[in-house]
C-alpha positions as CSV (number, residue, x, y, z in Angstrom):
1,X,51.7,-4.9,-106.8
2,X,52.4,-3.3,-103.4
3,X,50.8,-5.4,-100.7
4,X,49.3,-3.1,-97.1
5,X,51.4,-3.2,-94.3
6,X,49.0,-5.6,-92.2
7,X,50.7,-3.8,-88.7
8,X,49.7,0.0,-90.5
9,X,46.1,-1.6,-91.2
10,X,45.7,-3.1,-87.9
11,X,46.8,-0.4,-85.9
12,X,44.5,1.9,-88.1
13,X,41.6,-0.7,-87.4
14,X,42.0,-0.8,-83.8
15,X,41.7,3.6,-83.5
16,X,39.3,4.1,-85.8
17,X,36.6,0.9,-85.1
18,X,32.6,2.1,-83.4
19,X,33.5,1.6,-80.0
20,X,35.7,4.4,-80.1
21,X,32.8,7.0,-80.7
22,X,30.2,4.8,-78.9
23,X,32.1,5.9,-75.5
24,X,32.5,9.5,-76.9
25,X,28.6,9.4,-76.2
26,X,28.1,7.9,-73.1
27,X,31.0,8.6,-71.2
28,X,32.8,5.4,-70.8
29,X,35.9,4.9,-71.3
30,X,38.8,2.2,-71.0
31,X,42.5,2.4,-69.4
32,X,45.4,3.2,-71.5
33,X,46.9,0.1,-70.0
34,X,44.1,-2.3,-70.9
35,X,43.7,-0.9,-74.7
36,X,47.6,-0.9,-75.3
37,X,47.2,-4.6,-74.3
38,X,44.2,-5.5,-76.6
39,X,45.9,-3.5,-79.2
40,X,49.8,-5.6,-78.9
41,X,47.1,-8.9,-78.8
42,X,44.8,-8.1,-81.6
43,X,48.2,-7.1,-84.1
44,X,50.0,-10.4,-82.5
45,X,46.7,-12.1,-83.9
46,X,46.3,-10.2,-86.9
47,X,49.7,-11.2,-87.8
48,X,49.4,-14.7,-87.7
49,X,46.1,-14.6,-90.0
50,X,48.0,-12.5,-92.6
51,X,50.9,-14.8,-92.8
52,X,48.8,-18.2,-93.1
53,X,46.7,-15.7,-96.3
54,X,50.6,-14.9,-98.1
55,X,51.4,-18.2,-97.9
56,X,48.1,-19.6,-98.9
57,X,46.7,-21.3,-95.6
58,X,43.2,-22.0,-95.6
59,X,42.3,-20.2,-92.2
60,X,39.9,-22.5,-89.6
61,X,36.7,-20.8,-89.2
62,X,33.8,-23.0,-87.0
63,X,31.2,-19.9,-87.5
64,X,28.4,-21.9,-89.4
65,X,28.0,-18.8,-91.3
66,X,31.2,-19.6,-93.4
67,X,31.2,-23.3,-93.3
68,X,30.1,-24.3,-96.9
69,X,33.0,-24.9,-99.3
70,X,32.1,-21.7,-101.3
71,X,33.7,-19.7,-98.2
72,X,36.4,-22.6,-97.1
73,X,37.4,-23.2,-100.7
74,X,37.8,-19.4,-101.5
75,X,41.2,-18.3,-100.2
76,X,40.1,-14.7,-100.6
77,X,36.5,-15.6,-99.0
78,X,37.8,-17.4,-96.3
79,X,40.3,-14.7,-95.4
80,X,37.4,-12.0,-95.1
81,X,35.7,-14.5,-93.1
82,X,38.4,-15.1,-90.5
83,X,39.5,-11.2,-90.3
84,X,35.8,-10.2,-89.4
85,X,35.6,-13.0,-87.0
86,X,39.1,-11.6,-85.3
87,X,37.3,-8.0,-85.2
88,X,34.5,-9.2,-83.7
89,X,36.1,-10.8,-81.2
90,X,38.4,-8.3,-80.3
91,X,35.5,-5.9,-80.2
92,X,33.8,-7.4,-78.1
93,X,37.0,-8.3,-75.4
94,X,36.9,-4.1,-75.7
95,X,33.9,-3.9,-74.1
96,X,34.6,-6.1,-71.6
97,X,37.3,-4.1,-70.5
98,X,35.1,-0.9,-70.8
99,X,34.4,1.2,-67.8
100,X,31.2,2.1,-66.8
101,X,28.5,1.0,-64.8
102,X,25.9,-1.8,-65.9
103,X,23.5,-0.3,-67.8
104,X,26.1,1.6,-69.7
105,X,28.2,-1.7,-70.2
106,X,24.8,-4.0,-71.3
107,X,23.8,-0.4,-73.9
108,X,27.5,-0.5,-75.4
109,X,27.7,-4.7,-75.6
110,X,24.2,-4.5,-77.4
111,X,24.9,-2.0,-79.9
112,X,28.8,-3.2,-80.4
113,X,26.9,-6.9,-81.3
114,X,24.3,-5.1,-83.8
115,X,27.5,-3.3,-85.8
116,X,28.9,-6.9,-85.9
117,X,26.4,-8.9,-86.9
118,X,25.5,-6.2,-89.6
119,X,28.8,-6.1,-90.7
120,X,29.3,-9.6,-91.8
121,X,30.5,-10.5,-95.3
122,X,28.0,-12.9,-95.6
123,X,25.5,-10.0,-95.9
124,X,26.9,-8.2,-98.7
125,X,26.7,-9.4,-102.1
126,X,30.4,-8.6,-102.7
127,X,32.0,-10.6,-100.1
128,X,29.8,-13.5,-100.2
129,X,31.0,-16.1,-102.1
130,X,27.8,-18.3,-101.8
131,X,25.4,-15.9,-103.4
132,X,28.0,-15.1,-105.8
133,X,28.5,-18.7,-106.9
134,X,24.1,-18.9,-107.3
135,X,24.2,-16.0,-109.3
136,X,26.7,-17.6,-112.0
137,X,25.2,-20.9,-111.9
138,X,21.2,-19.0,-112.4
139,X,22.7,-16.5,-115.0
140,X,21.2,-13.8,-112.7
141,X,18.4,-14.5,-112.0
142,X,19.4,-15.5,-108.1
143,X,19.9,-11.6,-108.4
144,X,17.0,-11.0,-110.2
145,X,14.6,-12.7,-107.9
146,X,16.5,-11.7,-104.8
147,X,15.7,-7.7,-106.1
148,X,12.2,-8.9,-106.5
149,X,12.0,-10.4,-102.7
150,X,13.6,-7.6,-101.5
151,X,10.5,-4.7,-103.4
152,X,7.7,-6.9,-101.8
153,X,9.2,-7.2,-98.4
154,X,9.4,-3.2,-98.7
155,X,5.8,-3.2,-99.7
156,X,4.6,-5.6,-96.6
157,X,7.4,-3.5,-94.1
158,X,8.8,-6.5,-92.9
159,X,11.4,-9.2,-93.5
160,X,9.2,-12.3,-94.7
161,X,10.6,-15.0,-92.6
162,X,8.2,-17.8,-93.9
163,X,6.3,-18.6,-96.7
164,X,3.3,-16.3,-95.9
165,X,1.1,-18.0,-98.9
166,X,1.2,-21.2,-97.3
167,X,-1.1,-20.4,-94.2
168,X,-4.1,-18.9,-92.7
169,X,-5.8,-18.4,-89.8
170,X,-9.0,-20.2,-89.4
171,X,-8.0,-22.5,-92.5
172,X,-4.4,-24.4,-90.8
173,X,-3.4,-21.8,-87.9
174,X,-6.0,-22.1,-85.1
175,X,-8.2,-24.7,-85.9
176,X,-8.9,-26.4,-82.5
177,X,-13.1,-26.4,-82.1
178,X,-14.4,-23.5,-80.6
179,X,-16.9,-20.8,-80.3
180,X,-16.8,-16.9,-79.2
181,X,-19.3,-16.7,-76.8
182,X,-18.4,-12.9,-75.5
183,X,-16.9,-9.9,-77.1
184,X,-16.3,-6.4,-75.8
185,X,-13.7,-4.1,-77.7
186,X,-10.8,-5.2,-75.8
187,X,-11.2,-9.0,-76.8
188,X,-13.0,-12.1,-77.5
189,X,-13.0,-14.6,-75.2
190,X,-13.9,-18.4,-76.9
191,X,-15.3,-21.3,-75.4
192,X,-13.3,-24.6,-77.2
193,X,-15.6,-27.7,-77.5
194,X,-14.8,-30.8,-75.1
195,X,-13.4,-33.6,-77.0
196,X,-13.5,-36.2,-73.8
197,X,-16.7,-38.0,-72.3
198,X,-15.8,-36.1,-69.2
199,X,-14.2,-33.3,-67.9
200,X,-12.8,-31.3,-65.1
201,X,-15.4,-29.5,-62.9
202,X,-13.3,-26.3,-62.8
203,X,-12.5,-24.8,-66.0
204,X,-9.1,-23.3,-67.6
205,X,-9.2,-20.0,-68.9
206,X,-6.0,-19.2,-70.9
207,X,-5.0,-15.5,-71.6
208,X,-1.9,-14.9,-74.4
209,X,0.1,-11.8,-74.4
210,X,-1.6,-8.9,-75.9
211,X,1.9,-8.1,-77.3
212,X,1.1,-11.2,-79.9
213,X,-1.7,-13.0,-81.1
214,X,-3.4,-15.7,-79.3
215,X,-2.4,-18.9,-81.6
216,X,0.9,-19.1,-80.7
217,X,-1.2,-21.1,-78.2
218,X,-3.1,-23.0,-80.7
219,X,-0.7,-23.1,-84.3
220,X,-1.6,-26.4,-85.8
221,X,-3.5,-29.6,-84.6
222,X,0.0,-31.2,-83.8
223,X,1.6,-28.2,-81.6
224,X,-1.5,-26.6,-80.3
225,X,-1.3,-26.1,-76.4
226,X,-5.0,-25.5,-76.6
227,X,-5.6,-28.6,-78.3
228,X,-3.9,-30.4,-75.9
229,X,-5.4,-28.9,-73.0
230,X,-8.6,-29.8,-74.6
231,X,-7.5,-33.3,-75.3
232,X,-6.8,-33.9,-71.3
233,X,-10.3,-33.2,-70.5
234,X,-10.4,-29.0,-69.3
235,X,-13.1,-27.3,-70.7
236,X,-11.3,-24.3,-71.9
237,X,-11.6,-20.5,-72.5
238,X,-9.1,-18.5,-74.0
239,X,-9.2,-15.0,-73.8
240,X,-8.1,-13.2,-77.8
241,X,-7.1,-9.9,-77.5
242,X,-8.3,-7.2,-80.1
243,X,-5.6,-5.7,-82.6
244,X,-5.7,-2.0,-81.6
245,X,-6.6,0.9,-83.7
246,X,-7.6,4.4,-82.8
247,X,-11.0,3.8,-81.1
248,X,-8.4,1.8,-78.4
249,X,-5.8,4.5,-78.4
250,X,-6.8,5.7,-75.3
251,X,-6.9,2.5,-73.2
252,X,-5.1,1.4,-70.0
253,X,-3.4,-1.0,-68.3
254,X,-6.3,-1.0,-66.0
255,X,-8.5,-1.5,-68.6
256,X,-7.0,-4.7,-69.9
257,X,-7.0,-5.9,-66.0
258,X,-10.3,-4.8,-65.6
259,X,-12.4,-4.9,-68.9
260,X,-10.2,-7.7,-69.6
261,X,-8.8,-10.1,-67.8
262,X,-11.7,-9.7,-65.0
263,X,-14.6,-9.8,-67.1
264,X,-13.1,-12.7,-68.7
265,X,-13.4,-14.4,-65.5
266,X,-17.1,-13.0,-64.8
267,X,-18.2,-14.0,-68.0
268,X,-16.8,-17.8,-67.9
269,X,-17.9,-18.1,-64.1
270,X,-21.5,-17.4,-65.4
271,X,-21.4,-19.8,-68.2
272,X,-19.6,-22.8,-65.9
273,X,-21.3,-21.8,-63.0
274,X,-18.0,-22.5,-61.4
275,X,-16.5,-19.7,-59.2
276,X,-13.0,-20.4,-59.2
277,X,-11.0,-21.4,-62.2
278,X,-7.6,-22.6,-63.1
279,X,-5.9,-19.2,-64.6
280,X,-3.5,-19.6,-67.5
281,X,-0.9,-16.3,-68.5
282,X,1.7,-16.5,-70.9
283,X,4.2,-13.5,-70.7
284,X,3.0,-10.7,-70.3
285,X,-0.6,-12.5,-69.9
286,X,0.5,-14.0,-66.9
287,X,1.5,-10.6,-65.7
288,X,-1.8,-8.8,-66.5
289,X,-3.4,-12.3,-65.1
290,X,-1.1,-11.9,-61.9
291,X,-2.4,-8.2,-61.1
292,X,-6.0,-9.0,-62.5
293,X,-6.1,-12.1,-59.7
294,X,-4.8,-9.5,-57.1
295,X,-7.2,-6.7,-57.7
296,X,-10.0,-9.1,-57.0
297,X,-8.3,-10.2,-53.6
298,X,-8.3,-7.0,-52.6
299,X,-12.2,-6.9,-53.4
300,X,-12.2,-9.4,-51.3
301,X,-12.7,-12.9,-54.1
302,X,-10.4,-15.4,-54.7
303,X,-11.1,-16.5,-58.6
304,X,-8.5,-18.7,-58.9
305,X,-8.3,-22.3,-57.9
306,X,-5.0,-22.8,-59.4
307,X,-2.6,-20.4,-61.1
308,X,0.0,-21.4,-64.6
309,X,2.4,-18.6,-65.4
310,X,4.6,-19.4,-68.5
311,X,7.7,-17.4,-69.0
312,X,6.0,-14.5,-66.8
313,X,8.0,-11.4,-64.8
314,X,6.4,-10.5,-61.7
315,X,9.6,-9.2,-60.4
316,X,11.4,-7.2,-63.2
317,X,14.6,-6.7,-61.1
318,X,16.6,-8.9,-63.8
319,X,15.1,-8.0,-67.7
320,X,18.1,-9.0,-69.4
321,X,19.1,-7.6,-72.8
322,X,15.1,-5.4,-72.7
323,X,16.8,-3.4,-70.4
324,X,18.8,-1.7,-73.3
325,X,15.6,-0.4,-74.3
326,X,14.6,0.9,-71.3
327,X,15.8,3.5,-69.0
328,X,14.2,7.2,-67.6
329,X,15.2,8.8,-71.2
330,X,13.3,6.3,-73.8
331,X,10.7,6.2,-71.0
332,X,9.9,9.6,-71.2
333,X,10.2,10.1,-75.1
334,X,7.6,7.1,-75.3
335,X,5.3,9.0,-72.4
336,X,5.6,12.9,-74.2
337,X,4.4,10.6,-77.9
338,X,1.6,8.3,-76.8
339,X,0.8,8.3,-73.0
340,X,-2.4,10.7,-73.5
341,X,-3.2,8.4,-76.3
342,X,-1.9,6.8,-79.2
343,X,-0.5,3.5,-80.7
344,X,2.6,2.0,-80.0
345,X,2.8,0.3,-83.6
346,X,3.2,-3.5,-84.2
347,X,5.7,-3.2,-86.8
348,X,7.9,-1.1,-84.1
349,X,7.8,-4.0,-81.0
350,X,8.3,-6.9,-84.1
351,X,11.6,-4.6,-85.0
352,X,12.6,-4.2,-81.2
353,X,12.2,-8.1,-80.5
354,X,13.8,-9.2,-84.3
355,X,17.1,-6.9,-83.2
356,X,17.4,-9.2,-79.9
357,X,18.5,-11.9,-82.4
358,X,19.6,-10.6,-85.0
359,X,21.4,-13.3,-87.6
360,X,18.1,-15.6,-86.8
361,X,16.1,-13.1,-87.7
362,X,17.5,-10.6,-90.2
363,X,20.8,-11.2,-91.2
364,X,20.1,-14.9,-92.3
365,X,16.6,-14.0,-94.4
366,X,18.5,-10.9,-96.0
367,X,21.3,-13.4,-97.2
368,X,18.6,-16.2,-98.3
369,X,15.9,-14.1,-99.7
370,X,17.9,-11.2,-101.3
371,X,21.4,-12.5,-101.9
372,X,20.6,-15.7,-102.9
373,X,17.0,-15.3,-104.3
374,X,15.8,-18.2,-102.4
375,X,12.0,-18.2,-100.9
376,X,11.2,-18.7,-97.5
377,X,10.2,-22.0,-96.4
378,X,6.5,-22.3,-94.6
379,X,7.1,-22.5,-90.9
380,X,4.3,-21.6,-88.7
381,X,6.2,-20.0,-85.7
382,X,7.6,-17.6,-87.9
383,X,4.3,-16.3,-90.1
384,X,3.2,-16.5,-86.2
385,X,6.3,-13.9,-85.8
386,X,5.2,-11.6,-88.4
387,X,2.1,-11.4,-87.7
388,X,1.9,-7.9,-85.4
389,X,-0.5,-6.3,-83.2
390,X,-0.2,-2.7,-81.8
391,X,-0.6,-1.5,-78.3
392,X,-2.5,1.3,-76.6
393,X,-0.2,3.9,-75.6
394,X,-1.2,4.9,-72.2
395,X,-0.9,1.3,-71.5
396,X,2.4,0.5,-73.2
397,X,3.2,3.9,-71.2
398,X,2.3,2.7,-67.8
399,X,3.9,-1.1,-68.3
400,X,7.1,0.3,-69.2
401,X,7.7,2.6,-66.0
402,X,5.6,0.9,-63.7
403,X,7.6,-2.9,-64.1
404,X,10.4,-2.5,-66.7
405,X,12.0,1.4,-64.7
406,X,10.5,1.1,-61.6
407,X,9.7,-2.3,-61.1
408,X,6.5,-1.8,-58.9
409,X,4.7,-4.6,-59.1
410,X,6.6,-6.4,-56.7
411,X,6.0,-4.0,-53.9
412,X,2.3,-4.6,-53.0
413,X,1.8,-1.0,-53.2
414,X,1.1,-0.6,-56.7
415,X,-2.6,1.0,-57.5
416,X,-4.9,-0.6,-60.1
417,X,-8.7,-0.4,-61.2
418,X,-8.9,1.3,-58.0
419,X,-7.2,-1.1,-55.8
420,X,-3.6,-1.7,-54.1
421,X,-2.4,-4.7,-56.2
422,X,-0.4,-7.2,-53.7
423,X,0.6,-10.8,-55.4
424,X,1.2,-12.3,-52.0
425,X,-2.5,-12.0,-51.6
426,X,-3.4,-14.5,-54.3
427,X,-4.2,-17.5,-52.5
428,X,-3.7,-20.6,-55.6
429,X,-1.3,-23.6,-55.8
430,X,0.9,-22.2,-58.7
431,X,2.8,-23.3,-61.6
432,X,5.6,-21.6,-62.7
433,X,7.4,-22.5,-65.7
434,X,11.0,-20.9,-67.7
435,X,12.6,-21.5,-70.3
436,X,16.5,-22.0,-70.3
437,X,17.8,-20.1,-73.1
438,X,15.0,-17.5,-72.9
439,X,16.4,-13.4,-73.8
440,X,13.3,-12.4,-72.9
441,X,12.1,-13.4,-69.8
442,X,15.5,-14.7,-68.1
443,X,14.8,-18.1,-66.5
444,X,15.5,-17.1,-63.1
445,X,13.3,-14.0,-63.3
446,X,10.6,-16.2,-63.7
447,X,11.8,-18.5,-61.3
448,X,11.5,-15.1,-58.9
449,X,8.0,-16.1,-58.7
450,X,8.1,-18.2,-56.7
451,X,9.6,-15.7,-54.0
452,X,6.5,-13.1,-54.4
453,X,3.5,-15.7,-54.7
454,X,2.9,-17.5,-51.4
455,X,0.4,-20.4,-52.3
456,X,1.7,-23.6,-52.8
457,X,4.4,-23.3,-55.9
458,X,6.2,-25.6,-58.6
459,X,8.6,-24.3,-60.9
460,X,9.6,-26.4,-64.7
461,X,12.6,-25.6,-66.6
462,X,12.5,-26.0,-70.1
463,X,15.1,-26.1,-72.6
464,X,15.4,-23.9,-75.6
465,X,14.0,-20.0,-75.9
466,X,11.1,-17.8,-74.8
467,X,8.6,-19.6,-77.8
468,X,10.5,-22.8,-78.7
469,X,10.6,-24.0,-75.0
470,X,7.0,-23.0,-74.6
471,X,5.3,-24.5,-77.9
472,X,7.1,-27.9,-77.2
473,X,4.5,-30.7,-78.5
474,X,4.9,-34.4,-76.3
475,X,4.0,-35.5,-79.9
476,X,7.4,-34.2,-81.0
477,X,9.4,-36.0,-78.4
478,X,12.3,-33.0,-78.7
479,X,14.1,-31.3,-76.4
480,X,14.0,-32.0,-72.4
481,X,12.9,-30.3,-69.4
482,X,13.9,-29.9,-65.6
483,X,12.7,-30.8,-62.0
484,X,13.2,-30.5,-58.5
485,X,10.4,-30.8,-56.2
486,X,12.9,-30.0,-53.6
487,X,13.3,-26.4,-51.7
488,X,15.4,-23.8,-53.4
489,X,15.7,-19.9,-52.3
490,X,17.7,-19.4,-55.6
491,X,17.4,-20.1,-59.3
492,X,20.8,-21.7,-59.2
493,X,20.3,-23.6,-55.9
494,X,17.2,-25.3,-57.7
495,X,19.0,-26.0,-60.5
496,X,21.9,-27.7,-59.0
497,X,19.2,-30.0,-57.8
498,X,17.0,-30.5,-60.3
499,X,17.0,-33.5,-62.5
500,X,16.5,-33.3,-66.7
501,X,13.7,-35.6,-68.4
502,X,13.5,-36.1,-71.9
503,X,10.6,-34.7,-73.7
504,X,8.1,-32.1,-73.4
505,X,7.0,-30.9,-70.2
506,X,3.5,-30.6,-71.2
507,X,2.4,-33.9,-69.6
508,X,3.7,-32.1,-66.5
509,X,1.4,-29.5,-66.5
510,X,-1.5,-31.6,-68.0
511,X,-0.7,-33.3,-64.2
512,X,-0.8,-30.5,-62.6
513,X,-4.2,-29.1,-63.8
514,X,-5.7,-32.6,-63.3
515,X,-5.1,-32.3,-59.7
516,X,-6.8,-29.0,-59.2
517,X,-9.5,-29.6,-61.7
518,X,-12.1,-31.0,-58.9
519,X,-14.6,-33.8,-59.9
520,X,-14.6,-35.3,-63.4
521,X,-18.0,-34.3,-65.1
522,X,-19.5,-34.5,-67.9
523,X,-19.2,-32.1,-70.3
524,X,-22.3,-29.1,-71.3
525,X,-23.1,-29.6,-74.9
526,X,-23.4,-26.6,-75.7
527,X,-21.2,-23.3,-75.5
528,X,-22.3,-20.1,-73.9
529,X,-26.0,-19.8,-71.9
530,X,-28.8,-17.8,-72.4
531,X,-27.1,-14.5,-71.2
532,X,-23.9,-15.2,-74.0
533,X,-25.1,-16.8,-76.7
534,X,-22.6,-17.9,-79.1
535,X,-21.8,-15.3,-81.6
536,X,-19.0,-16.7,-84.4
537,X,-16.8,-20.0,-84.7
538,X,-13.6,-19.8,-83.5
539,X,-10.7,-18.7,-83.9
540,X,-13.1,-15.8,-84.4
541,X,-12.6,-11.9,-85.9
542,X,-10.1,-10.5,-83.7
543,X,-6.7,-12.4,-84.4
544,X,-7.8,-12.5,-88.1
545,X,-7.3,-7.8,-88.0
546,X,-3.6,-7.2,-89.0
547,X,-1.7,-4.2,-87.6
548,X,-1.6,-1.3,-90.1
């Protein structure tokens, strides 16, 4: 048997791998000097693995990907494991050496990542020993049922990520007590029963992103952040957007500030009797809550006694890996397809936010459900995940160029619902909070907040991602959080100063509402008032309408 020259196949490898043609297409290119190195390095390394294969040395591999014994005890396996591992790696020192300017660099390290984390032989039946080894000891049927995942996940157009059987909304998703007491065709907004003898005169109201539904806020009694706000005695409305279909194709980003977020405010003023409110906006709902608060300054009100923004750009000058997604050219392919009206479908924004972590949320499910045949455990987040809603496209339209390209907001010359939208104008004590691992909304962009609002601000750091870090129950006891009361002009100035506490941060927040929640009082017994009477139990009609 004639073995490959491992030199011939290397050299091959490194002239002929994606990054080649990748640069073909956007211009970029790397010195002679700097491949020839990466090239004597990668055959120096490539080398050494093929020697420890001939003379049967078990490479190391730490990638928890190819830690179980099927992998390590496979000489072949383990091989495959270790060369894709030295391709990666090398492909990746490539495009760190790649000229080009920043955009160009983040495009190419973003796609370059994609190929390698597709390419893994842990996602192909052939090379993965694991799934191989289930297959013998099931006499097929691993294979069998993996085939039969794979048909209904085609059906449903997504990956299922949890066991979808195992909830529903209403039933254990959403449960915290609560009545809609308004409805228009943009949202509901419900009123949650009191579940303390008294309360805070002025009352929360909580608005989600419209890019997901609501009860990521309220998931089950045990890791609700509605329920908890609830259980420290706010009276508490919450704001559930509507799924989109055609009659909303052509609505706008004013609309969802002004038929939205604002009559949300009218209509829980009128019930409370309160004129000022502690404002809630998670994401992009802090966003749309940021410019809703500073329309109405510009009118002249100030609605908000007290202002949360969780994981929230107001200055997009940092988007982090987003920003591969956005540029003039995408921009304006989205604007010529939906910005006189349209739907920018669920199913395409789960796809986008899936591909930011890909081997969490592909790779790993393709391996367990198909290869393997396994079903997916019931996990809330992730049915959470799955669960879509689509956006009006003169809206999407308008956020993308007016924050992501242009970033606008920021400016104070920005128009909206008829008025020049300035945040410095909002005049509320604010509570800004990030997450630390967050590739969605980079912690210090949200820390940027603090530079652009000029009330009275406090910034938390939490560990974990954009939803872990946020839905982080005290009844958990996990993770840990940051402080640092102290000034900071810069993300990594506060840091150095801030000081980590064990827990959830929750009880920081819960603090921080209590002292802008005025008098205690007791609570109305009733939801709604003669004007909005109630009209359906929570968590009410909306959230329950999938995306088609």
């Amino acid at each position: 048997m004639n073995m490959p020259d491992p030199q011939a196949f290397a050299s091959a490898w490194m002239e002929s791998n994606p990054l080649a043609a990748m640069m073909q297409d956007t211009g970029a290119h790397i010195k002679p000097e700097a491949m020839e190195q990466l090239k004597n390095d990668y055959l120096k390394d490539f080398g050494v693995l093929w020697q420890d294969f001939m003379s049967g040395k078990t490479p190391a591999i730490s990638d928890r990907r190819f830690s179980s014994a099927a992998w390590q005890g496979n000489p072949m396996s383990a091989f495959n494991a270790a060369a894709y591992l030295l391709n990666a790696k090398f492909l990746n020192a490539m495009v760190e050496t790649v000229e080009a300017n920043a955009q160009q660099k983040q495009k190419i390290r973003f796609a370059v990542q994609q190929i390698i984390d597709a390419m893994s032989p842990a996602n192909f039946l052939a090379t993965n020993p694991e799934a191989q080894q289930k297959m013998i000891e099931t006499k097929g049927e691993s294979l069998s049922k993996g085939l039969a995942n794979m048909l209904a996940d085609m059906n449903k157009g997504h990956i299922s990520l949890s066991d979808e059987s195992a909830f529903e909304v209403g039933r254990n998703l959403a449960t915290t007590e609560g009545t809609v007491v308004y409805e228009n065709p943009l949202f509901q907004l419900i009123q949650y029963k009191p579940q303390t003898e008294s309360v805070n005169q002025t009352p929360l109201l909580m608005v989600p992103p419209c890019i997901n539904k609501f009860y990521i806020l309220d998931l089950q009694p045990e890791n609700s952040l509605v329920r908890y706000a609830v259980e420290q005695g706010n009276t508490v409305f919450l704001v559930s957007w509507s799924n989109p279909d055609k009659s909303l194709a052509n609505t706008t980003w004013d609309d969802y500030v002004d038929k939205g977020v604002i009559q949300a405010i009218r209509v829980t003023q009128e019930i409370t009797g309160e004129d000022k409110l502690n404002m809630f906006g998670f994401c992009v709902g802090g966003t749309i809550v940021s410019t809703a608060l500073a329309v109405l300054a510009a009118r002249g009100e100030q609605a908000a006694n007290s202002l949360t923004l969780l994981t929230t750009f107001l200055d997009f000058s940092d988007t982090g890996v987003l920003d591969v997604f956005v540029d003039e050219a995408q921009v304006a392919i989205r604007e010529q397809q939906l910005k006189a009206g349209g739907l920018m479908p669920g199913r395409d924004l789960a796809t986008t936010f899936s591909s930011l972590r890909p081997n969490d949320l592909v790779w790993n499910y393709v391996q367990s459900n198909y290869l393997k045949g396994n079903d997916p455990a019931a996990f809330d987040l992730l049915y959470w995940n799955s669960d879509s809603t689509n956006l009006p496209g003169p809206m999407f339209c308008w956020y993308l160029r007016n924050t992501y390209l242009e970033n606008k907001l920021k400016t104070g010359k920005l128009v909206v619902a008829g008025e020049t939208v300035d945040l410095s104008k909002i005049d509320a004590p604010a509570f800004i909070y990030g997450s630390r691992e967050d590739h969605i909304v980079p912690w210090p962009s949200a820390f940027g907040s603090l530079n652009i609002l000029t009330g009275k601000t406090r910034f938390v750091l939490g560990a974990s991602g954009h939803i872990a870090g946020v839905i982080n129950s005290p009844v958990k006891n996990k993770r840990s959080y940051w402080i640092n009361d102290g000034k900071a002009k810069t993300a990594d100035a506060w840091f150095d100063g801030a000081a980590e506490k064990p827990g959830s941060w929750w009880p920081e927040w819960a603090g921080f509402l209590n002292d802008h929640g005025g008098k205690k009082v007791k609570p109305k017994a009733k939801p709604g008032n003669t004007r909005y009477k109630p009209i359906e139990a929570a968590p009410g009609r909306y959230v329950k309408v999938k995306a088609d």
